[in-house]
Backbone as numpy.savetxt, mean C-alpha at the origin, in Angstrom:
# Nx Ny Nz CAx CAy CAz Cx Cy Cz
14.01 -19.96 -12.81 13.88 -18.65 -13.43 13.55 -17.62 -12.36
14.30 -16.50 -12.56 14.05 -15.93 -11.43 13.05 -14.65 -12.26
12.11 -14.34 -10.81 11.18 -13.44 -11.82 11.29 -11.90 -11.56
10.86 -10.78 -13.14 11.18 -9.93 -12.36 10.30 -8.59 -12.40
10.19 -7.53 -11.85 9.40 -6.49 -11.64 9.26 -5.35 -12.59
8.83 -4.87 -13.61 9.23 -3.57 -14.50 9.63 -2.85 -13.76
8.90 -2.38 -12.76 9.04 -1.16 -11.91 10.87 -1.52 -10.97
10.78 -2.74 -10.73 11.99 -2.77 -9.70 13.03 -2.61 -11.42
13.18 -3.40 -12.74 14.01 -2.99 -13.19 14.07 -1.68 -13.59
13.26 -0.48 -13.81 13.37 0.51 -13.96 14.44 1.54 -12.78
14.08 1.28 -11.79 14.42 1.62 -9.95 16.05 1.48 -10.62
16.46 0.58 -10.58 17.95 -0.25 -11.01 18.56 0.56 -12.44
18.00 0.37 -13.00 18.16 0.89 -14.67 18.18 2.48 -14.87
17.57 3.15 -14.50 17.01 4.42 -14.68 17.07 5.19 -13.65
16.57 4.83 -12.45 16.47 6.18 -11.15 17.53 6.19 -10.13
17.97 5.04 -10.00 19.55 4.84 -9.51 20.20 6.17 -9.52
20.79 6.49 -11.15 21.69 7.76 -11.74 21.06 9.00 -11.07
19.43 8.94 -11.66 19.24 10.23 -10.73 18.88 10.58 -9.81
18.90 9.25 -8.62 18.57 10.01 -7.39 20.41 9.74 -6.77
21.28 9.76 -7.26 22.48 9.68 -7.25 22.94 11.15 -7.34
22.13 11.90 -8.31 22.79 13.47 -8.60 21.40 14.24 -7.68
20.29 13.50 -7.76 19.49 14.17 -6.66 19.83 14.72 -5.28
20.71 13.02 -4.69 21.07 13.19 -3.16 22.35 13.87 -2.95
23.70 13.69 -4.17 24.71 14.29 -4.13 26.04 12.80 -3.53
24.86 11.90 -3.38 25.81 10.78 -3.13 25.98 9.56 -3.63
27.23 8.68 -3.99 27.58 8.05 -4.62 27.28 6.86 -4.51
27.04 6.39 -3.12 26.84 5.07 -2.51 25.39 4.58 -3.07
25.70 3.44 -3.46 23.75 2.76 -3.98 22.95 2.14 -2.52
23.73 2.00 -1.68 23.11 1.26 -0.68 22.71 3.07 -0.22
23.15 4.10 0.15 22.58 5.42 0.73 21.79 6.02 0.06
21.01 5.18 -1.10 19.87 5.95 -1.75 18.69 5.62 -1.04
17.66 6.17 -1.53 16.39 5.92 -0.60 15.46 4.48 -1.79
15.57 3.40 -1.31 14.64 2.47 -1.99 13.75 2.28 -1.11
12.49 1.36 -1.90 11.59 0.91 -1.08 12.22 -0.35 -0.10
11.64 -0.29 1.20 11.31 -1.74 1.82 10.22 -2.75 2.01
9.09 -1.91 2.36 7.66 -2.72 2.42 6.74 -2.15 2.01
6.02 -2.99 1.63 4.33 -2.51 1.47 3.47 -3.05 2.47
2.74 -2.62 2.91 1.66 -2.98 4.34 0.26 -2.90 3.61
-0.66 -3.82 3.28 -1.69 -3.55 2.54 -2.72 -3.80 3.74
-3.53 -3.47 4.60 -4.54 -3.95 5.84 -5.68 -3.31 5.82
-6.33 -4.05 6.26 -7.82 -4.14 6.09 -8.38 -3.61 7.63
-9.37 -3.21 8.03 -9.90 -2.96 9.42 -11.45 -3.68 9.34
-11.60 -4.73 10.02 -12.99 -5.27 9.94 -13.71 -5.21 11.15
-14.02 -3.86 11.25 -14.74 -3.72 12.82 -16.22 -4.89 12.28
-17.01 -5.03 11.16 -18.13 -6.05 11.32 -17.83 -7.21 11.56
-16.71 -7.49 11.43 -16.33 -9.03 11.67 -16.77 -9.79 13.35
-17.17 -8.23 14.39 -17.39 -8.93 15.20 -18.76 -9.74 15.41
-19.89 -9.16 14.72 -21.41 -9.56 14.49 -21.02 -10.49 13.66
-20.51 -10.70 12.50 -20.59 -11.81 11.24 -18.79 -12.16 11.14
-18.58 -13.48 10.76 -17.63 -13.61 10.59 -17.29 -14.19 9.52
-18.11 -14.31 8.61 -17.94 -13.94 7.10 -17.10 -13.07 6.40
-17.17 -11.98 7.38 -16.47 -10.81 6.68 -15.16 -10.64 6.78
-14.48 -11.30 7.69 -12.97 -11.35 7.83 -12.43 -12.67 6.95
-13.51 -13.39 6.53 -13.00 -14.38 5.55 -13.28 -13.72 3.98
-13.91 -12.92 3.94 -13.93 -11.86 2.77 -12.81 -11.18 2.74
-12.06 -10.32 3.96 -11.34 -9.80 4.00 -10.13 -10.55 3.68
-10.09 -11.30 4.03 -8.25 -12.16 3.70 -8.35 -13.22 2.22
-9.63 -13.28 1.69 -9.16 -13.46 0.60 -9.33 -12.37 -0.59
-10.22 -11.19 -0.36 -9.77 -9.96 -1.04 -8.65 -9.49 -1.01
-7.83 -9.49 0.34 -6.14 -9.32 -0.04 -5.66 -10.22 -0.64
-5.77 -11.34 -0.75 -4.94 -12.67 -0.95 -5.25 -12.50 -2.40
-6.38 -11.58 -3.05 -6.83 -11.93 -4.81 -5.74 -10.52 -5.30
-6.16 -9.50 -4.22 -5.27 -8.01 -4.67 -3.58 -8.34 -4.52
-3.10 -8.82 -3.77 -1.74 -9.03 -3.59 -0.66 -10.21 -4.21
-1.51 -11.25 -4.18 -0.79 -12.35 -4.30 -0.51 -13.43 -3.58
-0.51 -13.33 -2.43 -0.28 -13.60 -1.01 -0.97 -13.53 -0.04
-1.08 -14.71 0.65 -1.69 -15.08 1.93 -1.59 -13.69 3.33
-2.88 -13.25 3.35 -3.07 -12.22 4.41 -3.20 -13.03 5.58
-2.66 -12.64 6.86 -2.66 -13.00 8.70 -3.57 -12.08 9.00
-4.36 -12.81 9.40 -5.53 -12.41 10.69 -5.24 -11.68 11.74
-5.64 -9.89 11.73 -5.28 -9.48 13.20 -6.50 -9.53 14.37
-5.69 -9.79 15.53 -6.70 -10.18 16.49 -6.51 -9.18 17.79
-7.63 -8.69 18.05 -7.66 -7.67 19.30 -6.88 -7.63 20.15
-5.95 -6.85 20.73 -5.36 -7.15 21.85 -6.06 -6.69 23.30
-7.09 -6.25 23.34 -7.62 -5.62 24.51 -9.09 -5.92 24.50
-9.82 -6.78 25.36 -11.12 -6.40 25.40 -11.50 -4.60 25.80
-12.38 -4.30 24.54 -13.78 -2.80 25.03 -15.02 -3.22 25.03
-15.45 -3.10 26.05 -16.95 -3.37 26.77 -18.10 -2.55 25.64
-17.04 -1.06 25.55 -18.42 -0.41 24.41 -18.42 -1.29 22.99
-17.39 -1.42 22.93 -17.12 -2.35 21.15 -17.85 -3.83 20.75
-18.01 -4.44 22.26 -18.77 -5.61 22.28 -17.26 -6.39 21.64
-16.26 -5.97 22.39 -14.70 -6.72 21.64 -14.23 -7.45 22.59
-13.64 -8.30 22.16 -12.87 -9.24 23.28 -11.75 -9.52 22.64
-10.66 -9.70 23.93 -9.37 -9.90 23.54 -9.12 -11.23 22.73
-8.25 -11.26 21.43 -8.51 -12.29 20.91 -9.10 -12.23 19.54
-10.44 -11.69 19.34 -10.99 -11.65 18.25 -10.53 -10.97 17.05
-10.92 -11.51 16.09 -10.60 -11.23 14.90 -11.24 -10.41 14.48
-10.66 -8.61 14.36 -10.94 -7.28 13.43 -9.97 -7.01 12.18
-9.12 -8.22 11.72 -8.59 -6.81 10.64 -7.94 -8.12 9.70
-7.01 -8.04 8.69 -6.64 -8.53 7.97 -5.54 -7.69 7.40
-4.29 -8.36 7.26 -3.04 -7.53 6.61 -2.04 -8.20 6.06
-0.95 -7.78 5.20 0.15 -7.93 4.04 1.19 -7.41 3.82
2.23 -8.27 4.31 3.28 -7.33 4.10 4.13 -7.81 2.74
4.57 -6.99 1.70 4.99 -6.98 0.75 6.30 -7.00 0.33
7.28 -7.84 0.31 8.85 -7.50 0.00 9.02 -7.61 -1.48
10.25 -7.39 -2.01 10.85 -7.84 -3.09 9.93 -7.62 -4.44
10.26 -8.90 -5.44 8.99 -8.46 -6.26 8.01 -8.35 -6.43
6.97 -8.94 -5.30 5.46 -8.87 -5.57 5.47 -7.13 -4.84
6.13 -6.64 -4.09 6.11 -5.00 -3.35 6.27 -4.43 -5.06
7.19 -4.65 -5.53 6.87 -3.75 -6.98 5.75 -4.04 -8.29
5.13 -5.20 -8.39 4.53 -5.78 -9.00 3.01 -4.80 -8.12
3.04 -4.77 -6.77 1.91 -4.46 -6.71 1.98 -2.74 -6.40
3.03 -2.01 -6.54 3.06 -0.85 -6.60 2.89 -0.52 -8.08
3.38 -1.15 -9.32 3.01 -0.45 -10.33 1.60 -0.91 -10.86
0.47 -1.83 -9.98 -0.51 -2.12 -10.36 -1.67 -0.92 -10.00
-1.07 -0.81 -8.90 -1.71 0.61 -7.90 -1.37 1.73 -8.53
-0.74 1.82 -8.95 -0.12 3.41 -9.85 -0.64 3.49 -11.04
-0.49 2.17 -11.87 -1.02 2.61 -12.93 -2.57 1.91 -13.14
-2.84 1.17 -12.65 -4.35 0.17 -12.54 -5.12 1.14 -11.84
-5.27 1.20 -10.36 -6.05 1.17 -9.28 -6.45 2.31 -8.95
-5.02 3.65 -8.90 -5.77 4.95 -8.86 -6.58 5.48 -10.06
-5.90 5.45 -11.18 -6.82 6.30 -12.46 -7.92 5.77 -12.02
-8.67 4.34 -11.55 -10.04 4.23 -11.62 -10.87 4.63 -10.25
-10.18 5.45 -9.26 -10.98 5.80 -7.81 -11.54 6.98 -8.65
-13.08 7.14 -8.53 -13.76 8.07 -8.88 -13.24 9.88 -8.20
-13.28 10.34 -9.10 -12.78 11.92 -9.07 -11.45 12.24 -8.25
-10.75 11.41 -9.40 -9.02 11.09 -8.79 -8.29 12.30 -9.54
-7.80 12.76 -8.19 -6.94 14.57 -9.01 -5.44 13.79 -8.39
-4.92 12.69 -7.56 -3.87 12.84 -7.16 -3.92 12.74 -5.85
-3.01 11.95 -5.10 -2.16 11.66 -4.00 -1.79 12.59 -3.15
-2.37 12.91 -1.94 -1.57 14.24 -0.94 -0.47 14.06 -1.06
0.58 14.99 -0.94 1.81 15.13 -0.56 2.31 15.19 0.90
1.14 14.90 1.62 1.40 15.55 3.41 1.10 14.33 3.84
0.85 13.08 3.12 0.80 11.66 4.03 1.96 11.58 4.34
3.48 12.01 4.41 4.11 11.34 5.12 4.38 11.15 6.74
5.10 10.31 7.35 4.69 10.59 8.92 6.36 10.98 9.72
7.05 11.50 8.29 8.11 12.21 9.27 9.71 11.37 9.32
9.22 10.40 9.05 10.40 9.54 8.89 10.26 8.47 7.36
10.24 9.17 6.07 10.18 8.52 5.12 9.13 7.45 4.55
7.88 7.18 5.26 6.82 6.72 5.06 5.44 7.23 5.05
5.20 6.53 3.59 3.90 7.39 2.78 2.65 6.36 3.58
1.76 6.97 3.73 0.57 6.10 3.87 -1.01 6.66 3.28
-1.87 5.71 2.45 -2.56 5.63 1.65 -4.33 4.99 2.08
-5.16 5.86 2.10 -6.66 5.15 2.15 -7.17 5.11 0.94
-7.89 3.68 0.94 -8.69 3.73 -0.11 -10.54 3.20 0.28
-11.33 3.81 -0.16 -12.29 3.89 -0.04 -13.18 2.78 0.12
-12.70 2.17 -1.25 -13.35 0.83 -2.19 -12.55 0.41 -2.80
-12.74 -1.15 -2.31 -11.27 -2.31 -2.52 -11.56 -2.87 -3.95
-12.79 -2.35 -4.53 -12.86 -2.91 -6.25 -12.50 -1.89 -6.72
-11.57 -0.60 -7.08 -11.00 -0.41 -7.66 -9.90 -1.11 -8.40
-9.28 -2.35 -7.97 -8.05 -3.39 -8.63 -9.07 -4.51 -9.46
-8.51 -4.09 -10.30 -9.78 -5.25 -11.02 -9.29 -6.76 -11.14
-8.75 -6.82 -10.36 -8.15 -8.95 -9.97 -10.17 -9.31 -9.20
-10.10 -8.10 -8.70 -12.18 -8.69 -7.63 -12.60 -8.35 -8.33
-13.95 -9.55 -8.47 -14.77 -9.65 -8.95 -16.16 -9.27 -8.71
-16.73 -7.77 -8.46 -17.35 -6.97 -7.83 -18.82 -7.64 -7.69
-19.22 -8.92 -8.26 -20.87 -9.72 -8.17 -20.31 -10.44 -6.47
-18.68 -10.91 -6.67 -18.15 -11.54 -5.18 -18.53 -10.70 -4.33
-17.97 -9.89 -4.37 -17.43 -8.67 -3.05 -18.40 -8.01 -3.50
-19.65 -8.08 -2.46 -20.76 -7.02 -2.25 -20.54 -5.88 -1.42
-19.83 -6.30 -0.46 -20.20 -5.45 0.97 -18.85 -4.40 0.49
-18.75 -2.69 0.20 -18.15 -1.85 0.58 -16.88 -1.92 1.33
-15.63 -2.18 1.14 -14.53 -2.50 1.89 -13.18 -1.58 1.62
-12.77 -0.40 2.98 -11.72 -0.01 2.30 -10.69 -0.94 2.74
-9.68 0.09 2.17 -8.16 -0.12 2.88 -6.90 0.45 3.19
-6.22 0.13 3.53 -4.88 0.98 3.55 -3.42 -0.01 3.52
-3.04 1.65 2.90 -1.80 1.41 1.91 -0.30 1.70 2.62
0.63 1.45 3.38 1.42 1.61 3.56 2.97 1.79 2.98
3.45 2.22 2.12 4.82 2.39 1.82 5.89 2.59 2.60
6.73 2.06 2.85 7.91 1.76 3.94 9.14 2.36 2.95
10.01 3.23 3.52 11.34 3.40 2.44 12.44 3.16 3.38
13.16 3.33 2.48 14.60 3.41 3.79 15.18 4.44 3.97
14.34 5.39 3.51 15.37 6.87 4.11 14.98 7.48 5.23
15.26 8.31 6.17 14.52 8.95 7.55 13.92 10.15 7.22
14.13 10.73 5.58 13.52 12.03 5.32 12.20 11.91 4.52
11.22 13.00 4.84 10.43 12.82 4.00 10.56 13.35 2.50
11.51 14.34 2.35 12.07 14.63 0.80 12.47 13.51 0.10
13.95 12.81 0.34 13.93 11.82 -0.24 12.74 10.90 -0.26
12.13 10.37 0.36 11.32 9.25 -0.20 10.08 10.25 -1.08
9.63 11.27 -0.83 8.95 11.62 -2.02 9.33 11.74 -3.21
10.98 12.46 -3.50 11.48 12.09 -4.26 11.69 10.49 -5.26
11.87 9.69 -4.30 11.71 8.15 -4.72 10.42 8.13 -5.59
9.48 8.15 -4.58 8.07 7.95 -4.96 7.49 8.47 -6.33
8.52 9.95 -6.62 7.53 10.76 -7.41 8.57 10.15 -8.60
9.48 9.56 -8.94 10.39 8.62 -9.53 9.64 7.76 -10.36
9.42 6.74 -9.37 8.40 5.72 -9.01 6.87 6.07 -10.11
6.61 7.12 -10.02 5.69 7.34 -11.14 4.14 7.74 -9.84
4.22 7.59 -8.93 3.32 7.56 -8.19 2.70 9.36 -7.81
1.22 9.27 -8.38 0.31 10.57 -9.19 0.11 11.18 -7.94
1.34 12.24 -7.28 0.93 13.48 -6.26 0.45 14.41 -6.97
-0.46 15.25 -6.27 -1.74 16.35 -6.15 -0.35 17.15 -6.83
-0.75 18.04 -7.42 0.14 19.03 -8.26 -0.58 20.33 -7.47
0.20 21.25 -7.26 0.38 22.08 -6.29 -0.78 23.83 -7.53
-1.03 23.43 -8.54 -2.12 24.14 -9.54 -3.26 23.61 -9.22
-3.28 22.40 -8.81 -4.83 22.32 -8.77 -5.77 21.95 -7.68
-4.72 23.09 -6.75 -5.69 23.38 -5.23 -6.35 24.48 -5.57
């Protein structure tokens, strides 16, 4: 059985047509879809305790679905007390259906509950069709179990598209259902 995504059948079903009369072009492969999701963690405490990077990769592994890789320093800093090698961070890369499974969990789960949530900048993009996302506090997704996860942990959100503009992929995005800052309530 093959399994499948609301959000990816919607993408297919529904936004296809109109980002078809959006872009002015016919081709389905020259629309702007998603490619990845990058979900990563930064564990600068991990160098005192190393508890915390085993917190970290299975808090992604409960939020995502999937087994998070351990990132490891590439440079000893003398001020950081870092050495090349060590383990600061934790990350996820997202294809196919768990990338839509966990974009419409985040859209419709995860933001309504970040305290005094008006909406998504519109100016995260970095110029070439990719959105990127901080979050404060990793118990906003309620898969964690907040008595587990004591210690304060953000993260970040990466969205990957395939277009080189930042119009189209906001366009995608704002498709997508994903809650940008509305331009009234600056």
């Amino acid at each position: 059985m093959v399994a499948s995504a609301r959000l990816r059948d919607r993408y297919y079903d529904e936004l296809i047509p109109q980002l078809k009369e959006y872009t002015g072009r016919t081709n389905v492969l020259s629309l702007p879809q998603l490619d990845k999701i990058v979900v990563s963690m930064g564990v600068g405490s991990a160098i005192s305790d190393k508890k915390h990077i085993e917190e970290a990769t299975s808090a992604l592994a409960t939020i995502t679905g999937q087994k998070a890789c351990v990132c490891r320093a590439r440079k000893s800093i003398a001020n950081f007390r870092l050495r090349q090698g060590m383990p600061i961070g934790a990350k996820v890369t997202l294809r196919g259906v768990r990338m839509y499974e966990f974009l419409d969990r985040l859209v419709s789960i995860a933001l309504p509950r970040v305290r005094d949530f008006r909406g998504v900048k519109r100016n995260a993009f970095d110029g070439n069709g990719n959105y990127s996302l901080g979050l404060n506090e990793q118990t906003v997704f309620p898969e964690l179990n907040p008595d587990k996860y004591l210690r304060p942990q953000g993260l970040n959100i990466a969205i990957c598209t395939t277009r080189a503009t930042d119009e189209e992929a906001a366009k995608l995005l704002d498709l997508l259902g994903f809650p940008f800052e509305r331009s009234d309530q600056k």
